[in-house]
PDB file of N, CA, C and O in Angstrom:
ATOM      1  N   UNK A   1      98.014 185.150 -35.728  1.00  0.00           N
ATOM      2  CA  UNK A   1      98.079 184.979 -37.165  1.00  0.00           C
ATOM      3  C   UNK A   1      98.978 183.793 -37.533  1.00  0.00           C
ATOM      4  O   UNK A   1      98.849 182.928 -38.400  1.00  0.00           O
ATOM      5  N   UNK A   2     100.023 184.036 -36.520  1.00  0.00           N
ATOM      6  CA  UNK A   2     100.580 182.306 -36.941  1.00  0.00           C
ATOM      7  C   UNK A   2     100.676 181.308 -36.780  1.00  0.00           C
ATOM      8  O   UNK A   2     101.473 180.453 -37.167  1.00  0.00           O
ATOM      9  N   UNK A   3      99.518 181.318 -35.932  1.00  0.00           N
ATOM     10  CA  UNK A   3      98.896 180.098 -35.436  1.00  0.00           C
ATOM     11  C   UNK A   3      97.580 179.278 -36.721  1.00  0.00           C
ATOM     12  O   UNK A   3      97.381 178.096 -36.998  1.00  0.00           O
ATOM     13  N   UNK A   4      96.874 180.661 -37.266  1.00  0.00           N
ATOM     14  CA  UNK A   4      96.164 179.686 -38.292  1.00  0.00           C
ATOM     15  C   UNK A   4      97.295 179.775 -39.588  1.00  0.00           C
ATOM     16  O   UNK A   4      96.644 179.280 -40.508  1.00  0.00           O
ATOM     17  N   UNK A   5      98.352 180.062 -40.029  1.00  0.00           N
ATOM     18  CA  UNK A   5      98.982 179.410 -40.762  1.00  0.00           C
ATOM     19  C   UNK A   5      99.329 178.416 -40.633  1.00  0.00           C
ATOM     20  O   UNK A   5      99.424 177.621 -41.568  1.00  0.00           O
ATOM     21  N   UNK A   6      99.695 178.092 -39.145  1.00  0.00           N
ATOM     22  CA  UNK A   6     100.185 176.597 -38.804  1.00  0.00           C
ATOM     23  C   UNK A   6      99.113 175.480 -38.864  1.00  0.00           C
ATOM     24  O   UNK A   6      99.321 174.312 -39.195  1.00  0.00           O
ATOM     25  N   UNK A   7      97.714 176.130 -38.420  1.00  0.00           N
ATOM     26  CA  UNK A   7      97.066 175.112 -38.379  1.00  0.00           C
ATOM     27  C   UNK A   7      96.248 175.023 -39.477  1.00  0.00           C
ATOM     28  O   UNK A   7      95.154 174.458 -39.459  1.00  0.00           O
ATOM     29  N   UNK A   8      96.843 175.678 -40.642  1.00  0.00           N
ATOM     30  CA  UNK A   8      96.155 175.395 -41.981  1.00  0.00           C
ATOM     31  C   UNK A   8      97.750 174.395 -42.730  1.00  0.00           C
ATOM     32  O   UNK A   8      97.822 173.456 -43.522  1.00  0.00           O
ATOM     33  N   UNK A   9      98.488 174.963 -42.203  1.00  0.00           N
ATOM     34  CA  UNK A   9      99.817 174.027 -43.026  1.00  0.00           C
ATOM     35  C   UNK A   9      99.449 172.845 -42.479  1.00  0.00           C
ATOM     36  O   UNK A   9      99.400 171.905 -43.272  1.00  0.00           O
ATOM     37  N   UNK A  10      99.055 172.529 -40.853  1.00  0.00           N
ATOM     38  CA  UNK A  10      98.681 171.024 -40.382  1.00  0.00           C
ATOM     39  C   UNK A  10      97.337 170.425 -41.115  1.00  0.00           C
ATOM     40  O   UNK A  10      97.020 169.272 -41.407  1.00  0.00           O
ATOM     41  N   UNK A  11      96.873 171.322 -41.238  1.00  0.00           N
ATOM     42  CA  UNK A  11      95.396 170.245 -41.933  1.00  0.00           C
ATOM     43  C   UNK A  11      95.825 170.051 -43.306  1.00  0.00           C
ATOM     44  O   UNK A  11      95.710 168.915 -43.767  1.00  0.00           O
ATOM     45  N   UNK A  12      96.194 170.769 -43.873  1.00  0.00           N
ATOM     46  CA  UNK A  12      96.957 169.862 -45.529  1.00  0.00           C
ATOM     47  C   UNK A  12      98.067 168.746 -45.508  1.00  0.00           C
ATOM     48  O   UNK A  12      98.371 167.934 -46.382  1.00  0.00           O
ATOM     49  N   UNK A  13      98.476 168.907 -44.503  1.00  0.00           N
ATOM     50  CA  UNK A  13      99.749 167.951 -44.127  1.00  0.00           C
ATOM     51  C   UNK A  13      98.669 166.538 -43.455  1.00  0.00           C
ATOM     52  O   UNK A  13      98.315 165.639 -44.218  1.00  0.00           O
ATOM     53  N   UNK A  14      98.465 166.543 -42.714  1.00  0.00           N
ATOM     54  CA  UNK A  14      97.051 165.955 -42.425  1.00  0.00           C
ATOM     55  C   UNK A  14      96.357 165.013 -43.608  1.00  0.00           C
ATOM     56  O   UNK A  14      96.191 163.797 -43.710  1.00  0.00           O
ATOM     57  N   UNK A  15      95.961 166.384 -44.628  1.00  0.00           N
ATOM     58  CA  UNK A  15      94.705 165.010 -45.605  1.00  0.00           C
ATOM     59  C   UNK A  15      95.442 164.665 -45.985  1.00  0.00           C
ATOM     60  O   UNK A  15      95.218 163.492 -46.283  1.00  0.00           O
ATOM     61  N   UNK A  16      97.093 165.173 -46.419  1.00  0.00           N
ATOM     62  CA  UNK A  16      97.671 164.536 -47.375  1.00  0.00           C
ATOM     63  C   UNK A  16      98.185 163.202 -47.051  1.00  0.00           C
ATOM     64  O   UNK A  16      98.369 162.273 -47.836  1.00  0.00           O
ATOM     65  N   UNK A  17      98.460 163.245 -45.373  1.00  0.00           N
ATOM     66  CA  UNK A  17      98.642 161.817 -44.948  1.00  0.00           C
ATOM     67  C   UNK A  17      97.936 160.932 -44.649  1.00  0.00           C
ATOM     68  O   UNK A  17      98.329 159.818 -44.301  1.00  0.00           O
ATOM     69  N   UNK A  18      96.232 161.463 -44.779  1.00  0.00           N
ATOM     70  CA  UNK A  18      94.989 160.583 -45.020  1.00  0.00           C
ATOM     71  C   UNK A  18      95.170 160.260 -46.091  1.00  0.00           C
ATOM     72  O   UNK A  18      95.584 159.103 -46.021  1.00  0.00           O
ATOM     73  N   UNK A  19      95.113 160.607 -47.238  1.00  0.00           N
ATOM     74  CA  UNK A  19      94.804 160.385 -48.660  1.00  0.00           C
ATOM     75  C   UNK A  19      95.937 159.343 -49.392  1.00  0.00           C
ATOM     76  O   UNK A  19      95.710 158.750 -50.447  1.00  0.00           O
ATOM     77  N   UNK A  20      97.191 159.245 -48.623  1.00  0.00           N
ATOM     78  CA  UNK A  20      98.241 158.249 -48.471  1.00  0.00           C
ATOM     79  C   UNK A  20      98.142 157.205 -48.078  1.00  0.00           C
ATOM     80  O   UNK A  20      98.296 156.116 -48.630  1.00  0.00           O
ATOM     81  N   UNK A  21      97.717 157.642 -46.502  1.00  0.00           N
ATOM     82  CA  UNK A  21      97.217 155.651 -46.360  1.00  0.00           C
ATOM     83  C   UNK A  21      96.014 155.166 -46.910  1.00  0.00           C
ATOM     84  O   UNK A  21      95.826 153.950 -46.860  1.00  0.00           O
ATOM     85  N   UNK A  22      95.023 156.018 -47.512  1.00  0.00           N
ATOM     86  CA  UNK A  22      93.977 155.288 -48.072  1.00  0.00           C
ATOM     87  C   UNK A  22      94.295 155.010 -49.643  1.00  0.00           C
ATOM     88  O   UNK A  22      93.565 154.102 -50.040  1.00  0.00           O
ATOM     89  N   UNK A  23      94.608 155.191 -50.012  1.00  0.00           N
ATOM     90  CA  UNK A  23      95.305 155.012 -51.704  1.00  0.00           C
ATOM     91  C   UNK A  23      96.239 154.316 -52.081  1.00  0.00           C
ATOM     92  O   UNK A  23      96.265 153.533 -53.031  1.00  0.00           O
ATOM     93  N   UNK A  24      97.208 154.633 -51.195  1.00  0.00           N
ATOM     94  CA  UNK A  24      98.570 153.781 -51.329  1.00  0.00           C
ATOM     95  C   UNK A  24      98.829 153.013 -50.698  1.00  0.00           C
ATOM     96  O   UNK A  24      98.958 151.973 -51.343  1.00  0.00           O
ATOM     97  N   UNK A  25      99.154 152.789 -48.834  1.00  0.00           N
ATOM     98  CA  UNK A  25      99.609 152.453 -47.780  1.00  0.00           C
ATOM     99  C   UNK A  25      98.864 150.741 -47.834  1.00  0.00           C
ATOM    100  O   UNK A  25      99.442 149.667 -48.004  1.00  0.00           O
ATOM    101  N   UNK A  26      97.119 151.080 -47.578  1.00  0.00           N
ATOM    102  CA  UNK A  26      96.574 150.248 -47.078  1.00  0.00           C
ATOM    103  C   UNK A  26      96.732 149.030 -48.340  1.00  0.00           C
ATOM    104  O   UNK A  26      97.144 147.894 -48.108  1.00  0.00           O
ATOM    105  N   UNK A  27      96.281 149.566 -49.821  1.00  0.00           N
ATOM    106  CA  UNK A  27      95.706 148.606 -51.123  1.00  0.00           C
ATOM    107  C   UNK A  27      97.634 147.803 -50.777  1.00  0.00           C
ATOM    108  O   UNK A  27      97.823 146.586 -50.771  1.00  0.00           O
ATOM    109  N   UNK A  28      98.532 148.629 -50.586  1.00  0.00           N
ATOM    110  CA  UNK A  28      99.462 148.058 -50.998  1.00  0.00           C
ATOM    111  C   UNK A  28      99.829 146.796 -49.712  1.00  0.00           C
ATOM    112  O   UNK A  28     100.248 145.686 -50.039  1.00  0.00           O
ATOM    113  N   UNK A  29      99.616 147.149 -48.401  1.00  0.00           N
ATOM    114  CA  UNK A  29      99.726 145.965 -47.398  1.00  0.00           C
ATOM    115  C   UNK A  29      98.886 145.294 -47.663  1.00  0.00           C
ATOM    116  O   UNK A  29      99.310 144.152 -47.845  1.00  0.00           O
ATOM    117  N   UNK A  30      97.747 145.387 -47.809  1.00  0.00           N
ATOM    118  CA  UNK A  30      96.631 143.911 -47.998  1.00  0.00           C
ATOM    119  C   UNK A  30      97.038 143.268 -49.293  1.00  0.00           C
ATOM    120  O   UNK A  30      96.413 142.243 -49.565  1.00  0.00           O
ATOM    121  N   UNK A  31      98.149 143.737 -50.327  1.00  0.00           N
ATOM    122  CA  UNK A  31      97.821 142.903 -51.413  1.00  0.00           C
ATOM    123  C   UNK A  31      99.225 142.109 -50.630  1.00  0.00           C
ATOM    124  O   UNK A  31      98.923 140.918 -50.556  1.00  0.00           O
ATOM    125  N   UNK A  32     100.147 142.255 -50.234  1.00  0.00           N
ATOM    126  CA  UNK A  32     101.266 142.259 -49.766  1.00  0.00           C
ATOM    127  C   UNK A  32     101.028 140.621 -48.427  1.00  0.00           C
ATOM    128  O   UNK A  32     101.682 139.582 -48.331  1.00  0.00           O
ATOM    129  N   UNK A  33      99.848 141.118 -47.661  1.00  0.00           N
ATOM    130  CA  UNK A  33      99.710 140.290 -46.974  1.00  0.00           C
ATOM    131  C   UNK A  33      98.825 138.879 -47.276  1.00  0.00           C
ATOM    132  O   UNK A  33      98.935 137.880 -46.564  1.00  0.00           O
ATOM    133  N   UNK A  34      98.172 138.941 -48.133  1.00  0.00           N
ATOM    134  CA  UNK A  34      97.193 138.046 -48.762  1.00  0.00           C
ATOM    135  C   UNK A  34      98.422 137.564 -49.798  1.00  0.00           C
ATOM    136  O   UNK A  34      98.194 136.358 -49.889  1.00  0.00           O
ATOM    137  N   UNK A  35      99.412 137.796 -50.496  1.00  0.00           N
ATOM    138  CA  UNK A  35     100.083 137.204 -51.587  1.00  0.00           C
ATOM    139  C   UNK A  35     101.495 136.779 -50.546  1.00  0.00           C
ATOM    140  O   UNK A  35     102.461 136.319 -51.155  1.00  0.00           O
ATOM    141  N   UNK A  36     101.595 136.895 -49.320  1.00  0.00           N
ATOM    142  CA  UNK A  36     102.395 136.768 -48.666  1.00  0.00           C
ATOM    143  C   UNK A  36     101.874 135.458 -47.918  1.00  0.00           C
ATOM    144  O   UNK A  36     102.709 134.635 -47.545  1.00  0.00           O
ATOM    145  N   UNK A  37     100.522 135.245 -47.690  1.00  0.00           N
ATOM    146  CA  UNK A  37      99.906 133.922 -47.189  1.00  0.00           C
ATOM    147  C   UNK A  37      99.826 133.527 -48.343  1.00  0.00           C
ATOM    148  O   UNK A  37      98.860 132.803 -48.102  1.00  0.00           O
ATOM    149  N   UNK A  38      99.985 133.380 -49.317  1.00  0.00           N
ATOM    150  CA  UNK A  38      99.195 132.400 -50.314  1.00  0.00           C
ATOM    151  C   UNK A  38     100.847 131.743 -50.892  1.00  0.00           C
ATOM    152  O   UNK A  38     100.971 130.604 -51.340  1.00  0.00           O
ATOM    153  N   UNK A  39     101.860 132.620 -50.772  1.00  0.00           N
ATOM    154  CA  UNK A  39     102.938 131.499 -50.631  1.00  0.00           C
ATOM    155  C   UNK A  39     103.607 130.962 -49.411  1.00  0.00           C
ATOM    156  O   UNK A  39     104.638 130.312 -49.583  1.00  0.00           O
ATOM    157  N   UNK A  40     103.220 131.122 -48.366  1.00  0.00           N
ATOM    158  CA  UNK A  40     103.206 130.362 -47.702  1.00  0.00           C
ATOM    159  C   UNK A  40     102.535 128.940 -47.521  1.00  0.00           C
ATOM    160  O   UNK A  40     102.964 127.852 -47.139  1.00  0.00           O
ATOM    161  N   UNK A  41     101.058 129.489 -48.040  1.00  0.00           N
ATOM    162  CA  UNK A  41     100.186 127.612 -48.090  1.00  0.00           C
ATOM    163  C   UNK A  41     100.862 127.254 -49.380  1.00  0.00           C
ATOM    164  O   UNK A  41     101.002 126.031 -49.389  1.00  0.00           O
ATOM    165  N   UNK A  42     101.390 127.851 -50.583  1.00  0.00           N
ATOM    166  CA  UNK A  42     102.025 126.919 -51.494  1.00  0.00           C
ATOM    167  C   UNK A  42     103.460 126.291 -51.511  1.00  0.00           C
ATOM    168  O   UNK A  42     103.887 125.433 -52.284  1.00  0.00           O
ATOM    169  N   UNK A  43     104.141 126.954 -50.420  1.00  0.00           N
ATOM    170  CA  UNK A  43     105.351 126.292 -49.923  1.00  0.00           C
ATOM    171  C   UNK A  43     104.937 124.940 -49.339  1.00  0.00           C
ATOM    172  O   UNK A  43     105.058 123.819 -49.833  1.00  0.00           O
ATOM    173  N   UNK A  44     104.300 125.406 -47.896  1.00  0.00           N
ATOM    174  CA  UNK A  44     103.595 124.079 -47.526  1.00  0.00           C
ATOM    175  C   UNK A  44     102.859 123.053 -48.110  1.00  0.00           C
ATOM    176  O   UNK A  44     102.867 122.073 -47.365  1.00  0.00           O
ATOM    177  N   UNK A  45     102.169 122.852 -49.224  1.00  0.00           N
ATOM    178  CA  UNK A  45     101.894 122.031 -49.902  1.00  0.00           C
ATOM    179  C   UNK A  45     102.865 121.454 -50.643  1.00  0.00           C
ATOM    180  O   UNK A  45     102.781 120.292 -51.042  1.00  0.00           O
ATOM    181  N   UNK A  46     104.095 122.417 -50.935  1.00  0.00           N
ATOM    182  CA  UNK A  46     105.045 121.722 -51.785  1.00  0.00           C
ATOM    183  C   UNK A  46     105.790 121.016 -51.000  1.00  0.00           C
ATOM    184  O   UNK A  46     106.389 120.210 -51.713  1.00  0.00           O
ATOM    185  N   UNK A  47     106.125 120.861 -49.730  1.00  0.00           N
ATOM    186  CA  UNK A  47     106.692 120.489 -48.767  1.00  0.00           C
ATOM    187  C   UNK A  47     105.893 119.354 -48.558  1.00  0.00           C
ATOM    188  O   UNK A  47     106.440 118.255 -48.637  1.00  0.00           O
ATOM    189  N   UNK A  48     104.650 119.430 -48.297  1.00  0.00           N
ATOM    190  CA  UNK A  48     103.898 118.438 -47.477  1.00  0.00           C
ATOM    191  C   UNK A  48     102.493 117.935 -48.080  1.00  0.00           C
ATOM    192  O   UNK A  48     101.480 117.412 -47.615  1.00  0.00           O
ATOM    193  N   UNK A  49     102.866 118.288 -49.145  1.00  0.00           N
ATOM    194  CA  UNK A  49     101.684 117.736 -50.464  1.00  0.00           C
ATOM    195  C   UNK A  49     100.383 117.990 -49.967  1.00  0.00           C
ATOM    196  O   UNK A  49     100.007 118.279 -48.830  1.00  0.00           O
ATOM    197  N   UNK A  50      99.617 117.790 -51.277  1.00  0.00           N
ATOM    198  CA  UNK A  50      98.417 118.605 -51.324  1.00  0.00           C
ATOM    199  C   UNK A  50      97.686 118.005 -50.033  1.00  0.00           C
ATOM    200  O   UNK A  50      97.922 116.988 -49.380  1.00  0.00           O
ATOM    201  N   UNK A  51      96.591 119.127 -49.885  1.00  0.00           N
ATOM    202  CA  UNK A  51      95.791 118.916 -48.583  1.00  0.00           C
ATOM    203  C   UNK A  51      94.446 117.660 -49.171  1.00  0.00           C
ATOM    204  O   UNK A  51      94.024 117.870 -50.308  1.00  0.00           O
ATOM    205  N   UNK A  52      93.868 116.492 -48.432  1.00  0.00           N
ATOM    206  CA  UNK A  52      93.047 116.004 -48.477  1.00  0.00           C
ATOM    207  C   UNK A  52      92.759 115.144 -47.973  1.00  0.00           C
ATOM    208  O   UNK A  52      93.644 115.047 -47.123  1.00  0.00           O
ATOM    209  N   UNK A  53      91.869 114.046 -47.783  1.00  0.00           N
ATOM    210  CA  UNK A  53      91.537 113.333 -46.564  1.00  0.00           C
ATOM    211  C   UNK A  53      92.772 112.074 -46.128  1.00  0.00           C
ATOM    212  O   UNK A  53      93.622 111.707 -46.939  1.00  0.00           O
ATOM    213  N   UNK A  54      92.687 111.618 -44.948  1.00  0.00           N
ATOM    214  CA  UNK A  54      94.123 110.782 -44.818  1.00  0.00           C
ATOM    215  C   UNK A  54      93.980 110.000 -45.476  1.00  0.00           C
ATOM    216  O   UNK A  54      92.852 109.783 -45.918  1.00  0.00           O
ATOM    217  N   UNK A  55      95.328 109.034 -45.926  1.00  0.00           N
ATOM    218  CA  UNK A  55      94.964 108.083 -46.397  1.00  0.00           C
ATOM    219  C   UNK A  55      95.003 106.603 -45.243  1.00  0.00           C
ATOM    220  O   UNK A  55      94.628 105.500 -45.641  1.00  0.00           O
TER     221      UNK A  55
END
């Protein structure tokens, strides 16, 4: 008997830590990592001016 309490307390503990990284975890690293490259290429351009053919 206290084994399926446990393994009903683990499967809610479980989605709840599915339902975390899909909602929160992931939207929040990809925005994190994409706005984390995009000042990086705008540092570098400010550093080393805009990108375009040599002169």
């Amino acid at each position: 008997m206290d084994d399926k309490g446990r393994s009903s307390l683990d499967k809610r503990h479980e989605t709840r830590l599915f339902l975390f990284l899909i909602f929160l975890l992931f939207p929040l690293l990809s925005i994190a990592i994409v706005g984390g490259y995009g000042f990086v290429v705008w540092m570098l351009q400010l550093i080393m001016g805009p990108p375009g053919p040599p002169a």
